[in-house]
N, C-alpha and C positions, 0 to 999 in steps of 0.2 A: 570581323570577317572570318570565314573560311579556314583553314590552316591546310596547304595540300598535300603535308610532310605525315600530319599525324592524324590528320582524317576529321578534324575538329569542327564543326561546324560556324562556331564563334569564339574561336580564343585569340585571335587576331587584334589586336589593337593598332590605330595608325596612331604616328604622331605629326606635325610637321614643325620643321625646325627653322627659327628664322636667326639670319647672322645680321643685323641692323649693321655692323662695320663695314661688311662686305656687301649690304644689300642682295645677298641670297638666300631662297628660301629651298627646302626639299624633305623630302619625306622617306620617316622611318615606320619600323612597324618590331614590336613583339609577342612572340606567342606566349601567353599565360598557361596554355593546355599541359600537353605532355610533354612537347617540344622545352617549355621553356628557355626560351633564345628568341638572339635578333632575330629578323627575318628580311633588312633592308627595305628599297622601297615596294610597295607592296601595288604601286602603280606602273608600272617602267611596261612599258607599249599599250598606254590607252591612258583616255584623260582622268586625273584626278577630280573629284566632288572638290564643288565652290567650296572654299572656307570661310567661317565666321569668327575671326578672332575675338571671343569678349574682352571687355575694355579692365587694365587692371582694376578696378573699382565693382566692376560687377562677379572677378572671381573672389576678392574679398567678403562680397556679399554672402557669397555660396562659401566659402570654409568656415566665413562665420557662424553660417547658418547649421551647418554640422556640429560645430562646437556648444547649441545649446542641446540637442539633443539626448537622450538619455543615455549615461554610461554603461556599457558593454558588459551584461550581469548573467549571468545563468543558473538552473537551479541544480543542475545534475552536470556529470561530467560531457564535455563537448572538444572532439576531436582524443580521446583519452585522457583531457585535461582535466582537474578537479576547477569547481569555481574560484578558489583562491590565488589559482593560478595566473588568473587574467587580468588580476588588481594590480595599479599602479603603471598599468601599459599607457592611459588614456585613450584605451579607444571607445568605440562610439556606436550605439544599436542604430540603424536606420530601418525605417518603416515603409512599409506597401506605398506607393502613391499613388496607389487604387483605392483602401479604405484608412489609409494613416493609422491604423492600429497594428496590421502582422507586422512583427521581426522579419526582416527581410535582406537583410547584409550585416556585415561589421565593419566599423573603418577604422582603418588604421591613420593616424596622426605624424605627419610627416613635416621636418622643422629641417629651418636652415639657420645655422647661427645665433641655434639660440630662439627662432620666431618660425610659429607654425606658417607654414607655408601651404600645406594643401594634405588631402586625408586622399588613401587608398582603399577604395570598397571590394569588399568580395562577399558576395547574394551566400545564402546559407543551403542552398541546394542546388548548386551548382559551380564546377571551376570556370571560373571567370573572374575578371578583375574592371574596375574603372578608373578613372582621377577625377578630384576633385581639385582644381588648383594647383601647383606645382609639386611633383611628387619625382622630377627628373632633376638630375645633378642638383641636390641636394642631400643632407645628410644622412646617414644612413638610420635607418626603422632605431628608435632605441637609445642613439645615443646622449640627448640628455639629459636622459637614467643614467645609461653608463658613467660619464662626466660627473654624475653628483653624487653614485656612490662611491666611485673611485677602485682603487685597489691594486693589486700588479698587472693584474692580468684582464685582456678582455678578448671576451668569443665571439666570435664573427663566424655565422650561417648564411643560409642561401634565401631566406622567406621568413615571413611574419612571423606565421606560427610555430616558424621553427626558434626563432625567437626566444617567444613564451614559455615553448617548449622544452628549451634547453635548460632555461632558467629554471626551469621545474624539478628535471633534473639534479640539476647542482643541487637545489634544497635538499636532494630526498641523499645525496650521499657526502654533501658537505654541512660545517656546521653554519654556515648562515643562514637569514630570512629571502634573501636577494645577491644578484651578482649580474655582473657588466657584460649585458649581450646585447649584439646587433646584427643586424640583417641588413645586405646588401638589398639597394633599393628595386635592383629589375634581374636578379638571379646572378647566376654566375658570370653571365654577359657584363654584367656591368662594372668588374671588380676591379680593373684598373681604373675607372675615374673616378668611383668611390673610395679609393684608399687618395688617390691623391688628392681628392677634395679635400678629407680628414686630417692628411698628414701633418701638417704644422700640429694640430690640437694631440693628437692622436696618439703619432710615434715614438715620442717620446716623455708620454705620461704613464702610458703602460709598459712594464718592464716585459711583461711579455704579450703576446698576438696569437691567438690561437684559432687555428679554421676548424671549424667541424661543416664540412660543405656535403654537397650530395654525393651520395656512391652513384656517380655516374658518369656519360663521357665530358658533359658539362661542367660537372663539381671537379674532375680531375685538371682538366683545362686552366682553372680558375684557378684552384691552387696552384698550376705551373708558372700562370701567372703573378701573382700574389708572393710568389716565393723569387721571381727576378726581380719584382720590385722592392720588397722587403727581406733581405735573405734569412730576416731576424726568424721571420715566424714558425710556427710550428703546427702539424696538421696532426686532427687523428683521427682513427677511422671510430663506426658504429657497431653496435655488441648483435650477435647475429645476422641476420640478413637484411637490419635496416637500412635503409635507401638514406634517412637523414634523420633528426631528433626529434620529428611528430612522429618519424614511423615507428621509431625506439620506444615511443612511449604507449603508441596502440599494441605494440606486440608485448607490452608487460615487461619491455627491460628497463626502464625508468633512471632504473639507479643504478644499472649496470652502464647506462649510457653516461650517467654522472660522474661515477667511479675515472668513466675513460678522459672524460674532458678534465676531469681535475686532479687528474694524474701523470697528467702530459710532461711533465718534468724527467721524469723515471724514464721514457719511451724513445 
């Protein structure tokens, strides 16, 4: 839908949320555009669209069905990113389902506890997003990569490709191949349910928690949050006027962005 904050035509996404204890149901919505944020319900004075809940059996169908799909490969760099960068994410090219050949999205692979639970698509020419299968309070983009590499420390961004992005980073100014990044599942919006979803596994495997969130009123938000909940963590900011660590990496600071996150000790 619409977005009437940021002029968006479709970055609107509804959800609706059922509580089977309490027998209520009601409706949320977030903007993927510029906004990025909740947006509440997105219906409140006029009728919501019938809904079709699928039956858990036919969303299984459909994540499986992403899951054969071909791995997420490019031959040049995409988003400032080099192709080596995107290996070991498991995400997933999805195609035109007009002629089943164009690239046509990416998806991202979204697991709860260990078991994929549902994949997040984003079309390749354009900001937008979809679900496939459960991609809400569950764990966050990443983690477990993060969980099997281990290590002290783990970075926590705002988005996928900040993600990747980050991790990219760390390679170009530390000495590993890889390191423990994740992405909060629906932006800064979502960062207290996501840490406490995490926390038994989380808080204390990694000696430290580091945000690199967005330079923005949402990314600061997020950290104030994040920092009542956990007072352990520690934030830091991006090397020139990057907004967050795809932008760091389009503007050629790569390793300057590196440098900062794995220097957060000193700061």
């Amino acid at each position: 839908m619409p977005c009437r904050d940021c002029d968006s035509s479709d970055s609107v996404q509804a959800f609706i949320n059922i509580d089977k204890a309490l027998g209520m149901e009601w409706y949320s919505s977030f903007c993927f555009g510029k906004c990025y944020e909740q947006k509440g319900d997105p219906f409140t004075g006029k009728d919501a669209p019938k809904v079709i809940v699928k039956s858990p059996e036919q969303t299984k169908e459909e994540v499986d069905l992403i899951t054969t799909c071909k791995p997420f490969t490019i031959s040049k760099p995409y988003r400032g990113m080099p192709p080596k960068a995107f290996k070991g994410w498991g995400c997933r090219t999805l195609l035109s389902e007009y002629d089943g050949k164009t690239p046509y999205a990416i998806a991202f692979p979204y697991s709860d506890y260990g078991k994929l639970s549902g994949w997040k698509a984003r079309p390749f020419k354009k900001k937008a997003f979809w679900a496939i299968g459960q991609t809400r309070d569950v764990d966050m983009f990443g983690l477990i990569r993060a969980m099997r590499l281990g290590g002290d420390t783990l970075w926590i961004v705002e988005g996928e490709f900040d993600a990747i992005a980050l991790n990219y980073c760390l390679t170009l100014a530390g000495p590993l191949d890889n390191y423990p990044v994740v992405s909060l599942t629906m932006g800064g919006g979502s960062i207290a349910k996501n840490l406490g979803h995490i926390e038994l596994r989380v808080r204390h495997r990694f000696k430290y928690k580091v945000l690199v969130l967005d330079n923005d009123n949402v990314g600061i938000k997020a950290e104030e949050t994040a920092k009542n909940l956990w007072p352990e963590v520690i934030a830091v900011g991006k090397p020139g006027k990057s907004k967050d660590a795809n932008d760091a990496v389009k503007k050629n600071l790569a390793r300057e962005m590196g440098k900062l996150a794995l220097n957060f000790k000193k700061i």
